[in-house]
C-alpha positions as CSV (number, residue, x, y, z in Angstrom):
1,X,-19.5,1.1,-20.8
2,X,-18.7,-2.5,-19.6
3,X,-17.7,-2.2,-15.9
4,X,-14.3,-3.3,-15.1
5,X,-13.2,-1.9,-19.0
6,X,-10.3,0.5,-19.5
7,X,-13.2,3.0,-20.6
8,X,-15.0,2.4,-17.8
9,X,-12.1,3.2,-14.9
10,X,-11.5,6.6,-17.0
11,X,-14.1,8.2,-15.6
12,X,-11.8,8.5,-12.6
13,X,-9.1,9.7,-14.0
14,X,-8.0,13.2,-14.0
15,X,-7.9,14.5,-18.0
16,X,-4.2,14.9,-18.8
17,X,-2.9,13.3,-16.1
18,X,-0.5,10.5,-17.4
19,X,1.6,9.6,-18.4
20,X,2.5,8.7,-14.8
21,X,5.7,9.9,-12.9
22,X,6.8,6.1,-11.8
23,X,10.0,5.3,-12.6
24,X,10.1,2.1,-15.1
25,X,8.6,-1.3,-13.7
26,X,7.6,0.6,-10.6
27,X,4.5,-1.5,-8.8
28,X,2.3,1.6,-8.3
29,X,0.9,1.9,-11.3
30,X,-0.9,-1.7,-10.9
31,X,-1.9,-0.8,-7.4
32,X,-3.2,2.6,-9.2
33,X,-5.1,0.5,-11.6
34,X,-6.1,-1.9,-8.7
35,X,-7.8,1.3,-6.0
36,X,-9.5,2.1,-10.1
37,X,-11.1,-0.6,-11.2
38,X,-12.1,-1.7,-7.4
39,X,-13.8,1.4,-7.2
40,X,-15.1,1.0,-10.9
41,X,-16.8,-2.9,-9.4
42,X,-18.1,-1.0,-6.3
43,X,-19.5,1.8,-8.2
44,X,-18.4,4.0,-5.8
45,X,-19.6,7.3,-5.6
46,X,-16.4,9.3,-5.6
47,X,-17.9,12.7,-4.6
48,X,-17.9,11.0,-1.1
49,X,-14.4,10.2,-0.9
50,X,-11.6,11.8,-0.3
51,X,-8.1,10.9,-0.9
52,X,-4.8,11.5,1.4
53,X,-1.4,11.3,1.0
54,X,1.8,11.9,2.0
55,X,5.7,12.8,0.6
56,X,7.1,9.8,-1.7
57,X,6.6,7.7,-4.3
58,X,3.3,6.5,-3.2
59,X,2.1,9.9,-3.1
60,X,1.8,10.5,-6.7
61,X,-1.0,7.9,-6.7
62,X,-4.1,9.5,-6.0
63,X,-2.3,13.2,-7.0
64,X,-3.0,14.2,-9.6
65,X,-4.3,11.1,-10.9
66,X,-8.0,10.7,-9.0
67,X,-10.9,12.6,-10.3
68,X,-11.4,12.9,-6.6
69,X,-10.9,15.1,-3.6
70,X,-7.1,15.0,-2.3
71,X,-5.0,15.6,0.4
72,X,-1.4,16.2,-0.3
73,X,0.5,16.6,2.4
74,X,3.4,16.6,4.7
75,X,5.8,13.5,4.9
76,X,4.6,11.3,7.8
77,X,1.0,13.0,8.2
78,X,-1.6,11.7,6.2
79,X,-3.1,9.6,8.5
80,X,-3.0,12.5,10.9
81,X,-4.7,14.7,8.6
82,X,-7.9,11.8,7.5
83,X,-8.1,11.8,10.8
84,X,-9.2,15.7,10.8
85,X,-11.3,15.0,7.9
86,X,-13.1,11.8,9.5
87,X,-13.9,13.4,12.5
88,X,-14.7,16.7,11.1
89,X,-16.8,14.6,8.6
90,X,-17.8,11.1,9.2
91,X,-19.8,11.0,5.9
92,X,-16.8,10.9,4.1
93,X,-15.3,7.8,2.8
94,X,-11.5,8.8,2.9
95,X,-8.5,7.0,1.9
96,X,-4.5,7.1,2.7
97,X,-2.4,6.2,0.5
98,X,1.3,6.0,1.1
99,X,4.6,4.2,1.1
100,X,6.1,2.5,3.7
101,X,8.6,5.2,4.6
102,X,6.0,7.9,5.1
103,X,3.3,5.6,7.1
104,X,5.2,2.8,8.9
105,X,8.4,4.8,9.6
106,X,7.8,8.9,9.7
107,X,4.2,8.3,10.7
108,X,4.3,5.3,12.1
109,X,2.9,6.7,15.3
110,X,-0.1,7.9,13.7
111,X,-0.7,4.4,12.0
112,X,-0.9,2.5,15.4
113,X,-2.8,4.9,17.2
114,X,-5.6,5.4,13.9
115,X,-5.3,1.6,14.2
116,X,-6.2,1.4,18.1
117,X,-9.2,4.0,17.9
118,X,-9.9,1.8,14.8
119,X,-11.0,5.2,12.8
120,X,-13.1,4.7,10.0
121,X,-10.6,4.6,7.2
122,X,-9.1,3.0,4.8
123,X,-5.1,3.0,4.8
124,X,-2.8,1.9,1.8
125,X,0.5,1.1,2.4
126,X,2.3,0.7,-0.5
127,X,5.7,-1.6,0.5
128,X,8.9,-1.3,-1.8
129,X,11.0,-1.4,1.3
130,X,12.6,1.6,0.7
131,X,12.7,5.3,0.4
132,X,12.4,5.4,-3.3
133,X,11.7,9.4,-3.8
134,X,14.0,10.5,-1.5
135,X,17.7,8.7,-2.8
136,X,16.9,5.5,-1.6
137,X,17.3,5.1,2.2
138,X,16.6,2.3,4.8
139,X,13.1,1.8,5.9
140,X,11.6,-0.2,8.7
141,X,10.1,-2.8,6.3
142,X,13.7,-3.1,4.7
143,X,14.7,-6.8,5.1
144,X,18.0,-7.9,7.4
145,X,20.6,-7.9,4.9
146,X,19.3,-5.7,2.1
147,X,21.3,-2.8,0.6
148,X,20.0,0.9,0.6
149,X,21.8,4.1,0.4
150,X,22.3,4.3,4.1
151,X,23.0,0.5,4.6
152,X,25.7,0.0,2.2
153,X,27.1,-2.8,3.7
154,X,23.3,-4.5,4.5
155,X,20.8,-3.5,7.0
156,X,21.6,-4.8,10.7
157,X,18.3,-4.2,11.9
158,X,15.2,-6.3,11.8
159,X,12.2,-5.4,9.9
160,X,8.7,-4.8,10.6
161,X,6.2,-7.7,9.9
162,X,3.4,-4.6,8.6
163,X,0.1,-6.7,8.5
164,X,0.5,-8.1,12.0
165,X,2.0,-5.3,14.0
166,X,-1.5,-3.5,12.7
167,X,-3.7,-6.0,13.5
168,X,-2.0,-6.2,17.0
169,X,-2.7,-2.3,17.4
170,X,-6.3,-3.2,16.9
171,X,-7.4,-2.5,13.4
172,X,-10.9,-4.3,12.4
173,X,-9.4,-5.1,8.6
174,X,-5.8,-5.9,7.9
175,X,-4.5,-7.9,4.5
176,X,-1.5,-8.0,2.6
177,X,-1.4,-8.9,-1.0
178,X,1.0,-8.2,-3.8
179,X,1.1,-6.4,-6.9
180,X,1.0,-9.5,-8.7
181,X,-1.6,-11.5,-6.9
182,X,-3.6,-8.2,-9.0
183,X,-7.4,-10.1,-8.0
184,X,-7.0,-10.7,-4.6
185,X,-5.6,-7.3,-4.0
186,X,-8.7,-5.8,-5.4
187,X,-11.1,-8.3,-4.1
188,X,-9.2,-6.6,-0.6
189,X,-9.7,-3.3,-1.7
190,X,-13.8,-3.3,-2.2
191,X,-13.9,-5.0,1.3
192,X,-11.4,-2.3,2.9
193,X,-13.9,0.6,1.1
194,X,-17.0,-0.8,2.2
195,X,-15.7,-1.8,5.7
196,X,-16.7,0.4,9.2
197,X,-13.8,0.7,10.7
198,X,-9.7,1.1,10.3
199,X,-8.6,-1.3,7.3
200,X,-5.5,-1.7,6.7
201,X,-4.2,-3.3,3.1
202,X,-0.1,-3.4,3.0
203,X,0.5,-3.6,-0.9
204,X,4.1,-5.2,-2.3
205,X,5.5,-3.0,-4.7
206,X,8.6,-3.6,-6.7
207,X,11.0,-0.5,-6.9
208,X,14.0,-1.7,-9.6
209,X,15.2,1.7,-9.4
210,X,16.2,2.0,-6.0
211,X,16.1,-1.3,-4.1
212,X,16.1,-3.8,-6.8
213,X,19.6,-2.6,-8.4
214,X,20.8,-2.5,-5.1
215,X,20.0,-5.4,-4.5
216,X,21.4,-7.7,-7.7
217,X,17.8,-6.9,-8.9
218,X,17.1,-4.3,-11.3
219,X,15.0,-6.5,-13.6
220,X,11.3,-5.1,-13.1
221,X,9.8,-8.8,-14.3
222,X,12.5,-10.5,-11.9
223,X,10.9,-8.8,-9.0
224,X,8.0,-9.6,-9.9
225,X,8.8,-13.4,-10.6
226,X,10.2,-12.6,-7.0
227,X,6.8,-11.4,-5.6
228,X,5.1,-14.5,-7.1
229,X,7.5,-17.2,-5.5
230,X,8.3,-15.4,-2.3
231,X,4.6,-15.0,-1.0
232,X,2.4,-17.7,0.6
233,X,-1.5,-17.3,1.0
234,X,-2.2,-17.7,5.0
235,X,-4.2,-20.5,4.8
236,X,-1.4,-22.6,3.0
237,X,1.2,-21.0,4.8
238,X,-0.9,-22.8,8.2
239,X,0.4,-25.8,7.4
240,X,4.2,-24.8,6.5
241,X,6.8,-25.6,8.4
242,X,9.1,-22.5,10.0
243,X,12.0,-24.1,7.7
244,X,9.4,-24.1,4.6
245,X,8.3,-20.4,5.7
246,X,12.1,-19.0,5.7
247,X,12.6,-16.5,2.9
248,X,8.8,-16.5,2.3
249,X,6.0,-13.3,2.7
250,X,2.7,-14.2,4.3
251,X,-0.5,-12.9,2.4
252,X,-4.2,-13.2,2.8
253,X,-6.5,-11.5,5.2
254,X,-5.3,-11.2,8.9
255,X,-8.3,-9.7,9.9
256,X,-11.4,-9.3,8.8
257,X,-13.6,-8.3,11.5
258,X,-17.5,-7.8,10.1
């Protein structure tokens, strides 16, 4: 089998598995095809990993999905549970995987603190802004502005800038790509596996369902088209202006610590 080929990735896969449980034009099933096939270029031996994840959406990613060990656990806690595994086995090459209401907002605590001890793991942070499982709620990535179920009228609050409030905490790898910019993101993802230490990837994820219909939105290739316009690679976005910047999402690598 030809690495990097549909039948090469379906050696991960569990057997009748899919179809998926994503709603429509959701963005996780190209980040579950990205974690696949950057696992399938590694050749990575997946009876040394183990996957975690939380309550939501992003959950459903690894389970039932990877031929793999996984964790499936409470809302918040899957970084508090790889940390369990990491430290109980350091062997282990174990991944989080989780939206940004369970990591960033119910675990959130966990995140920065994994992220200081810089714990040898690899977290995934799938960002669709909102809580899509649960009805479609406010989240602390949700933009100023933005309608959710709870914000009806548009969030008041500001959001959290993911990539660099992580690398602040101390993490040794921290990038943020998009579901559309599909070969950086898993370029990013072979370096997060193979990297000693706490790496951090914050993934952009349309959700039409819940925040893009909300939003004037609901077209899954419109947020995408979105994703594409709206981001800025680091190294251009260095010589941008703050004006130029406004309305614009910063990706690249933050840090990439060797």
């Amino acid at each position: 089998m030809k690495q990097g080929s549909t039948q090469s990735i379906l050696r991960y896969i569990r057997p009748n598995s899919f179809p998926t449980p994503f709603c429509a034009g959701c963005g996780h099933g190209i980040l579950l095809g990205a974690i696949l096939r950057a696992a399938d270029e590694l050749q990575s031996d997946w009876s040394q990993m183990l996957f975690v994840s939380g309550i939501g959406c992003a959950g459903w990613i690894p389970s039932p999905h990877f031929y793999a060990d996984t964790l499936h656990v409470t809302h918040g806690r899957p970084i508090a549970f790889a940390t369990g595994a990491v430290l109980h086995n350091p062997k282990l090459n174990v991944v989080v995987i989780g939206g940004d209401g369970d990591i960033a907002s119910i675990g959130g605590n966990h995140l920065m603190h994994a992220a200081r001890r810089d714990l040898n793991m690899t977290v995934i942070c799938a960002n669709n802004l909102i809580y899509g499982m649960t009805g479609g709620q406010v989240t602390p990535t949700t933009p100023p502005g933005a309608r959710t179920l709870t914000t009806p009228l548009g969030n008041k609050e500001r959001a959290f800038d993911l990539a660099p409030l992580v690398a602040a905490a101390g993490a040794s790898y921290v990038a943020r790509y998009s579901v559309w910019h599909i070969r950086p993101l898993i370029a990013s993802l072979k370096k997060a596996f193979r990297h000693q230490g706490f790496a951090f990837i914050e993934v952009l994820s349309p959700c039409p369902t819940q925040y893009g219909r909300r939003n004037e939105n609901p077209s899954p290739a419109g947020m995408l088209r979105d994703l594409r316009e709206s981001c800025v690679l680091k190294e251009r976005a260095e010589g941008m202006s703050a004006e130029q910047l406004t309305g614009k999402t910063i990706i690249g690598e933050f840090v990439a610590t060797p």
